[in-house]
N, C-alpha and C positions, 0 to 999 in steps of 0.2 A: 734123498739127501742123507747125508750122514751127520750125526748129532755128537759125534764120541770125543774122543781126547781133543781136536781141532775145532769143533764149532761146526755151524752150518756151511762147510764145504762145496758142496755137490759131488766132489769126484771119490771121497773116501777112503785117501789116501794121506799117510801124512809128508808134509811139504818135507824132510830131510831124506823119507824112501825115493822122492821123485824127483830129487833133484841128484843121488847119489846113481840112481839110476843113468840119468842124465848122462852124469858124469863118465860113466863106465864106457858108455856105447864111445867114447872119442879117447879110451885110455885102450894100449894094445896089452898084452898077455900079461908082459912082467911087470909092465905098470898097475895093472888089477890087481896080479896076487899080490906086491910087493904091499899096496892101500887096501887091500881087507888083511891080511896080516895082522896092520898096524893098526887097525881098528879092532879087530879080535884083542892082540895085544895090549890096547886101551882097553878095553872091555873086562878082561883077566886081574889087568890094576886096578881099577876103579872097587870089582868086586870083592880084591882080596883087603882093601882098604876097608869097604863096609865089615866085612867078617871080622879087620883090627877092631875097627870102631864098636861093635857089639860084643869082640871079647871085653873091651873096656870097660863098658855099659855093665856085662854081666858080672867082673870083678868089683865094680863098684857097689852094686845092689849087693853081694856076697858080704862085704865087707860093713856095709850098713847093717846088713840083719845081723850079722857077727855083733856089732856094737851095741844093738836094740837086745838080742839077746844075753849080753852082757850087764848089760844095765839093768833088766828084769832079775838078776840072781842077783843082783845089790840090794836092789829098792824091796 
């Protein structure tokens, strides 16, 4: 049995590799590459979105210690 990201499955696979799998064997050539493309393609967004969201994250901490650092040369 597998216990990991799914629960107690038995097959140890997760259900979107097997149904995408699924999927492929009734799509022919150009329909394949055209849907992993777009999937890679989504995958490329989604990543370059996390990296905005962490520059964000790290401009903000930057800018807090700037302010904490500022306020320690006052006080």
């Amino acid at each position: 049995m597998h216990t990991g990201r799914y629960g107690m499955m038995g097959w140890g696979h997760d259900p979107r590799g097997m149904l995408l799998a699924k999927m492929l064997q009734y799509l022919d050539e150009d329909q394949t590459r055209t849907l992993i493309v777009r999937m890679i393609d989504s995958r490329i967004r989604m990543k370059e979105h996390l990296i905005e969201h962490m520059q964000e994250k790290i401009e903000t901490y930057q800018m807090a210690r700037t302010m904490i650092e500022q306020g320690r040369r006052k006080g």
